[in-house]
C-alpha positions in Angstrom: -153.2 61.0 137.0 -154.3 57.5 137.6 -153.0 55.4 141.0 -151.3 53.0 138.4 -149.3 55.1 137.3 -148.1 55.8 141.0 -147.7 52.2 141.4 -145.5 52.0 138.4 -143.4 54.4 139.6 -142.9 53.3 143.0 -142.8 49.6 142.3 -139.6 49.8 139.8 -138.3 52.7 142.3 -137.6 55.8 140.0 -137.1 58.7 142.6 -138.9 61.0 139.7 -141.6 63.0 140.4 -145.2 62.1 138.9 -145.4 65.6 137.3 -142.1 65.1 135.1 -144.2 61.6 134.3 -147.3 63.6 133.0 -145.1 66.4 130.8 -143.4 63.6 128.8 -146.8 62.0 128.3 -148.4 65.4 127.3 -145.6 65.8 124.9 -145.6 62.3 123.6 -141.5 62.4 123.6 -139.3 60.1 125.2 -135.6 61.1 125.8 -132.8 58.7 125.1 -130.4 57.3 127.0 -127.5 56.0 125.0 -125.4 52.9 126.3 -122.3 52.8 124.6 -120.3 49.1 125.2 -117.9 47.4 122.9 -118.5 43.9 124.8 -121.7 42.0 123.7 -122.7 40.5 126.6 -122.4 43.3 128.9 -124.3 45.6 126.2 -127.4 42.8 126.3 -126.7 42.8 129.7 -127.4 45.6 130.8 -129.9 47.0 128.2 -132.1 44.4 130.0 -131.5 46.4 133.0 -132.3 49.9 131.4 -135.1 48.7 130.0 -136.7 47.1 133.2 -135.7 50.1 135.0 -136.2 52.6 132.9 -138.1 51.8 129.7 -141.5 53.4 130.4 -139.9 56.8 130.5 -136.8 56.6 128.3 -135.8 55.3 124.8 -132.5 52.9 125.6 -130.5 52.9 122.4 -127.7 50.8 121.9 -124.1 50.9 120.5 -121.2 48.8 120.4 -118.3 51.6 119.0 -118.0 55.0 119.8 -118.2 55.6 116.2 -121.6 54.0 116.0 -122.4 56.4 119.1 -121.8 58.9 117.1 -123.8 57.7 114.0 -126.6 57.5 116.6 -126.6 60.9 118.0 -126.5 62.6 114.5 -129.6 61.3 113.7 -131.4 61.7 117.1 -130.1 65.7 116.7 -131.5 65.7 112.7 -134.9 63.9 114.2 -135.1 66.9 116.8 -134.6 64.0 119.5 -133.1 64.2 122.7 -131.0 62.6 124.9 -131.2 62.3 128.8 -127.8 60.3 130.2 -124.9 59.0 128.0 -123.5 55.5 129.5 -120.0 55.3 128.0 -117.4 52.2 128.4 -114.3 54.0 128.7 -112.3 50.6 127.2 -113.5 50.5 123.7 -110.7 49.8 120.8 -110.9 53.1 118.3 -112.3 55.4 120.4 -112.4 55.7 124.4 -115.1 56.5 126.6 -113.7 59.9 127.5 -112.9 60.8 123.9 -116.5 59.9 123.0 -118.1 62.1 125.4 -116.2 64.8 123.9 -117.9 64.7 120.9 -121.1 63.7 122.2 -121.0 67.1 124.5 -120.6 69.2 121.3 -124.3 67.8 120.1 -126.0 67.2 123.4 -124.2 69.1 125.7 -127.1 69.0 128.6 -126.9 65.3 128.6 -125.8 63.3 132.1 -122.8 61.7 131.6 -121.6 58.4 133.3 -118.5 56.4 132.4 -118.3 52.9 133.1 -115.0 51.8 134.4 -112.3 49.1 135.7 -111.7 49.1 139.2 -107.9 49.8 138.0 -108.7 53.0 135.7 -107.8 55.3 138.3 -106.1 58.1 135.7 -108.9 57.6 133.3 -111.4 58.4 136.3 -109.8 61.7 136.9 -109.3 62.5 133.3 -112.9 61.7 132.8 -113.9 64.4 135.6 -111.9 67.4 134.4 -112.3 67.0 130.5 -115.8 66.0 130.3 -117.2 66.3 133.7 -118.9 63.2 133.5 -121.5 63.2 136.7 -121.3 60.0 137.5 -118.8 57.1 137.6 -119.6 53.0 137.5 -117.3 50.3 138.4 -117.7 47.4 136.0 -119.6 44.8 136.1 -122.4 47.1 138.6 -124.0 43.9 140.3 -126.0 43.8 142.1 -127.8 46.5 139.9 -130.5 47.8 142.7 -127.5 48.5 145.1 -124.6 49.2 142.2 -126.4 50.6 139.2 -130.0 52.0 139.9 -129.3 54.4 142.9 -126.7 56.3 141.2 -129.0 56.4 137.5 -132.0 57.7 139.8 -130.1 60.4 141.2 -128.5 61.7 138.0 -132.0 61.1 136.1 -134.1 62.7 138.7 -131.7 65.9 138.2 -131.9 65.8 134.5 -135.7 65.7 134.5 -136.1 68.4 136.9 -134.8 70.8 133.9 -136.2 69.2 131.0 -137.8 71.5 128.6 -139.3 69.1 125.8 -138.3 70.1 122.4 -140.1 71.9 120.2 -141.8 69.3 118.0 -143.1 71.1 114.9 -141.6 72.6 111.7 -138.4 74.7 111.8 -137.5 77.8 109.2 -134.4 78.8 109.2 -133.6 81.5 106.5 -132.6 85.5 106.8 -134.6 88.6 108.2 -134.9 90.7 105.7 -135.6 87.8 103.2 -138.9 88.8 101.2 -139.3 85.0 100.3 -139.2 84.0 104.4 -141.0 86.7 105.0 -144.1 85.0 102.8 -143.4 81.4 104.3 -143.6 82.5 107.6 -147.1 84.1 106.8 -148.2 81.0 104.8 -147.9 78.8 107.6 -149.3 81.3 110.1 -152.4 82.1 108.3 -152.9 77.9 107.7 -152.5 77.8 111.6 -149.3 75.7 111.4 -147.4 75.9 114.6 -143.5 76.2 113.3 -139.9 77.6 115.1 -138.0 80.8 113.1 -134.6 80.6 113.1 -132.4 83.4 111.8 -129.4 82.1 109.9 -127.4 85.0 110.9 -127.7 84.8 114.4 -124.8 83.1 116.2 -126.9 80.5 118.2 -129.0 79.6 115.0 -126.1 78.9 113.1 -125.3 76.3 115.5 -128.1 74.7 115.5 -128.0 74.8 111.2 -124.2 72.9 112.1 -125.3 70.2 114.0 -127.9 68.8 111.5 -126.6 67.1 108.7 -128.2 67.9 105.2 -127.8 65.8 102.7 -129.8 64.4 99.8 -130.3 61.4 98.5 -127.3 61.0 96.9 -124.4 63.6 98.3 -124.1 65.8 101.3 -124.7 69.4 100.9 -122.3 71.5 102.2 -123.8 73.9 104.8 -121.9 76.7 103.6 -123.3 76.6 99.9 -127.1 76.6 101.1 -129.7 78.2 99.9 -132.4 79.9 101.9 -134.9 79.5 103.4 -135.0 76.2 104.3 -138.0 74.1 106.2 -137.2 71.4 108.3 -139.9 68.8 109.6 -139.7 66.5 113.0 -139.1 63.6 110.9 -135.9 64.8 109.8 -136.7 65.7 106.1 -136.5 69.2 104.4 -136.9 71.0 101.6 -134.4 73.7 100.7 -136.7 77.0 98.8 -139.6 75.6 99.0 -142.9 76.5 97.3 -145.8 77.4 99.0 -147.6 73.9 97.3 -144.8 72.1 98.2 -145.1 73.2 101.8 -149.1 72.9 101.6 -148.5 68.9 100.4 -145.8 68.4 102.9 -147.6 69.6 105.7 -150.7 67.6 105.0 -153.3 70.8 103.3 -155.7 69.5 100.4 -154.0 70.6 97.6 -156.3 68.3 94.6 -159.5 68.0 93.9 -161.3 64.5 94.9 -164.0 64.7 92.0 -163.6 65.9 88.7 -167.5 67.7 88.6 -169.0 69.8 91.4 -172.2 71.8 91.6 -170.5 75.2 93.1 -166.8 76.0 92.7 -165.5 79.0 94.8 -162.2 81.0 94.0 -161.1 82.8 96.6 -161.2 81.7 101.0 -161.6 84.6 102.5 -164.9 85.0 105.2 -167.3 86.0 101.8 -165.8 82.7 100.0 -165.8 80.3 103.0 -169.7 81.9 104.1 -170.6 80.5 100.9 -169.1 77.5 101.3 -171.0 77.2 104.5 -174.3 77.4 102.5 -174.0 75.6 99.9 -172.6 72.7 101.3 -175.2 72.9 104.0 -178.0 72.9 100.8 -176.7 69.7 100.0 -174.6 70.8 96.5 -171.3 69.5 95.9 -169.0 72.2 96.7 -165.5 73.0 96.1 -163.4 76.0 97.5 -160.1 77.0 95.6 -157.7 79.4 97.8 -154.5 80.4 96.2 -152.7 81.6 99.6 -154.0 80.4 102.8 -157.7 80.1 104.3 -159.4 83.0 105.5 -158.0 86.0 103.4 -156.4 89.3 104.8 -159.2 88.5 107.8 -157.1 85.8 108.6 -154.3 87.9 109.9 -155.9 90.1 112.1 -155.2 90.5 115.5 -158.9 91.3 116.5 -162.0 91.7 114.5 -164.5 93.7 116.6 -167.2 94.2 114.3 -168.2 90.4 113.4 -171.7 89.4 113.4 -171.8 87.3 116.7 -168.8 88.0 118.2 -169.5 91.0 120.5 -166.2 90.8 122.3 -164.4 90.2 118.8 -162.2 87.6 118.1 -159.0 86.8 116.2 -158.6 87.0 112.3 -157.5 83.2 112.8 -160.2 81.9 114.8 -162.9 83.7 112.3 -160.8 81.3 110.1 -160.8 78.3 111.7 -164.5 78.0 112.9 -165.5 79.4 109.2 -163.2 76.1 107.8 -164.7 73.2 110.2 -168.3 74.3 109.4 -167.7 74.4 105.7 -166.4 70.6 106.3 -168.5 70.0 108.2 -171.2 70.0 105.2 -169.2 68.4 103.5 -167.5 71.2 101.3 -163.7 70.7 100.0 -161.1 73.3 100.4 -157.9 73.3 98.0 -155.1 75.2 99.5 -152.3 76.7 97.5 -153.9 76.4 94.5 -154.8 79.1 92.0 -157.5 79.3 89.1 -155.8 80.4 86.2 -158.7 80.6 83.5 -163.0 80.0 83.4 -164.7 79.1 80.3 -168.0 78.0 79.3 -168.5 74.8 77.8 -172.5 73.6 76.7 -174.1 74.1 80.2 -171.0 73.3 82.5 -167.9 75.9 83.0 -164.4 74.9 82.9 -161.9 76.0 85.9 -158.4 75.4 85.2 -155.7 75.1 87.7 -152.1 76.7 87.3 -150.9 73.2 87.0 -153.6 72.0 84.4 -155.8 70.3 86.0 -159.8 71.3 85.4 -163.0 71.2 87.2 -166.3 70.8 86.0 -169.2 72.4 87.6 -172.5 74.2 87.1 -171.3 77.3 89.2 -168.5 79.4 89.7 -168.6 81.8 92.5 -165.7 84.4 92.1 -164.9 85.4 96.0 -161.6 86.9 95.5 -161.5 89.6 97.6 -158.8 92.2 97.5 -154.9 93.0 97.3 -153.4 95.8 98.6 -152.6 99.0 97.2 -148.4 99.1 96.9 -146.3 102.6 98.0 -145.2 102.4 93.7 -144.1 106.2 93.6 -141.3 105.4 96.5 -138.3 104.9 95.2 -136.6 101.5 95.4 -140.1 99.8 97.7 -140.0 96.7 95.9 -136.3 95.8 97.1 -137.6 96.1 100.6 -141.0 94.8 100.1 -140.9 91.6 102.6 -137.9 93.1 104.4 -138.8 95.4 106.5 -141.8 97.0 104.6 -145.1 94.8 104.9 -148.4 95.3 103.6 -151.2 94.5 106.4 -150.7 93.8 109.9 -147.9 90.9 109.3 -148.7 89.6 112.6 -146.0 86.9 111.9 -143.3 90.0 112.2 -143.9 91.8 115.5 -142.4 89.6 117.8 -139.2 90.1 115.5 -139.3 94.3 115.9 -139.6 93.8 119.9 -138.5 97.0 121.6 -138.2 98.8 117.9 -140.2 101.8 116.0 -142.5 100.9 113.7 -144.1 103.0 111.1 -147.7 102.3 109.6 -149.0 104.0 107.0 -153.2 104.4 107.3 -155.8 105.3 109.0 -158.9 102.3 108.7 -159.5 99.5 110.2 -156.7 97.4 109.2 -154.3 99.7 110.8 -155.9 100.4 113.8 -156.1 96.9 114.8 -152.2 96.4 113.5 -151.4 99.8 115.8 -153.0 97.8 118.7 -151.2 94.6 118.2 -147.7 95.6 117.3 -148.0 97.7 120.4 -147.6 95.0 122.5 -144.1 94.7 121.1 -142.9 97.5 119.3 -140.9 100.3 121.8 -142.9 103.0 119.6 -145.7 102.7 117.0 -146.8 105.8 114.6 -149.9 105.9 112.5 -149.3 108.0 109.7 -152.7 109.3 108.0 -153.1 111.3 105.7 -157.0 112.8 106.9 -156.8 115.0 109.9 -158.6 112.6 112.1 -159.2 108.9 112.3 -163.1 109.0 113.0 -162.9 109.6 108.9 -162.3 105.9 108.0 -161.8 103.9 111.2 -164.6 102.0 112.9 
């Protein structure tokens, strides 16, 4: 950390230590504090204060009704913000200070809590400690601020901050376990490397979080008890309720259309054999395209460890195959659609014709078909397809084994794939049987 930054903290006197300073620049967050104050002046007042005092580490957001508090905090929760220290005028017409922080408690309920008072609101003081424990107490009008209003705010911000756990910033999934169609979203935005937060609709503490956020269109509210799952929500407080996996793919910022409308080489299919050739042609200097339907990198990409790469002697992740394979193909300049699938080739003259599932064509001179394979399905089980997703999973379905932690799991095969998913799973699972079919493994596994 730079001395300046020393400087700045010493020279407005924030009692907060330097390394608190760095996690909230790390995280790029800043946590709120809300002043709530019906009176005008004193809420200009003293947001000049907060500001001087405090503004280089803390949002200071204004309201002049507890019902505009409230407003406030709705949105900060549905934006995935957070707040540090409510600073609540207990006289305000409507709604009181006290009556406020009730309500406020129920969203942020890890929020400091001061309430600004009149030197004659003795009985609203005490109220204030034993129905919302508010930490701290200020006698209005808190001048001279470095001896009446500062001291007290360090003390109570300093405490906050030693327990401050930034939020998690990135994309949130709430839906059902043994949902098939979660199940596949979850995978998606693995395999595209897309950091995101599971929440399971019927858990208890989930289903809190799913009632503090308030979903609504752009026309009516949805009521939360008529949803439909699984839903994605993103830091910027949108969503999309059953998403596709193109919808996802254009939310969350993948190339999902072609910039040209004629390429030299046009690959379908990015698993390592699509995305090698990628690599080379682009590096030759031909306009290349690369179609994937699913997500970059194939079934390699959900490995837990490939050992037998060329070049990687200590092996490496499925997903960082993936991602090196990807940023050398850009690198030459090759595009790579994602979520898109190739629904028909033709010839026309000298050119061939791809055309995408939602009618758009390419042009090009070649089509390289890199499609790689699917999995063979358990069809002479009864009833697998109903649990296909939910509970049973074909390939590793890395994604899954932090939810079987401390449970048995059961896969069926003896090659590569499920060694490496035997290995992984492992790591979670309270027991993990192979079952093969040959009488050893040295038959088929590397």
């Amino acid at each position: 950390m730079s001395s300046c930054v020393h400087e700045n903290l010493f020279c407005v006197n924030v009692l907060i230590n330097a390394s608190v300073y760095v996690l909230l620049e790390v995280f790029d967050t800043k946590p709120a504090v809300l002043l709530v104050v019906d009176n005008p002046q004193m809420l200009k007042s003293m947001e000049r204060l907060l500001d001087h005092q405090y503004g280089n580490l803390f949002h200071i957001l204004l309201a002049e009704s507890g019902h505009q508090g409230l407003e406030i905090i709705t949105q900060l929760k549905t934006r995935n913000d957070i707040v540090a220290l409510f600073i609540v005028d207990q006289r305000m017409p409507q709604m009181t200070g006290v009556e406020f922080l009730k309500k406020a408690m129920e969203v942020f309920p890890d929020a400091k809590r001061v309430l600004l008072t009149d030197y004659r609101d003795t009985d609203s003081i005490m109220r204030s400690f034993n129905e919302v424990k508010i930490d701290y107490y200020l006698t209005k009008p808190c001048e001279p601020p470095e001896i009446h209003l500062y001291p007290a705010l360090n003390d109570i911000l300093e405490d906050w901050m030693s327990s401050y756990n930034p939020p998690f910033e990135g994309i949130k999934v709430i839906g059902i376990v043994w949902s098939p169609r979660s199940h596949e979203i979850k995978e998606f935005l693995a395999r595209n490397g897309i950091p995101y937060q599971w929440f399971d609709i019927e858990s208890d503490e989930d289903r809190r979080l799913l009632s503090s956020i308030n979903l609504t269109d752009s026309k009516h509210p949805i009521d939360n008890n008529s949803l439909h799952f699984p839903i994605i929500l993103f830091s910027a407080g949108s969503y999309i309720i059953e998403p596709t996996n193109l919808q996802i793919a254009k939310k969350i910022g993948l190339k999902t259309h072609p910039n040209m409308a004629f390429y030299d080489l046009l690959i379908i299919g990015g698993g390592p054999a699509g995305l090698a050739a990628a690599v080379y042609g682009a590096s030759e200097g031909l306009h290349t395209i690369l179609i994937e339907g699913q997500a970059v990198g194939g079934q390699a990409a959900a490995s837990s460890n490939i050992e037998n790469y060329l070049g990687f002697p200590s092996g490496l992740t499925g997903y960082n195959l993936t991602r090196r394979a990807v940023v050398q193909a850009i690198k030459f300049g090759a595009e790579i659609l994602s979520s898109q699938n190739v629904m028909g080739i033709k010839v026309d003259g000298q050119y061939r014709l791809a055309t995408f599932a939602d009618g758009n064509e390419i042009r090009c001179h070649v089509v390289l078909v890199a499609c790689g394979v699917t999995y063979r399905k358990l069809n002479d089980v009864r009833n697998i397809d109903k649990l296909t997703g939910a509970g049973v999973y074909y390939g590793s379905s890395m994604v899954e084994a932090l939810h079987y932690q401390g449970q048995d799991i059961y896969i069926v095969g003896g090659a590569n794939s499920a060694g490496q998913a035997a290995i992984h799973f492992s790591k979670y699972a309270r027991d993990v049987t192979l079952l093969v079919r040959s009488d050893t493994l040295a038959e088929k596994m590397s």
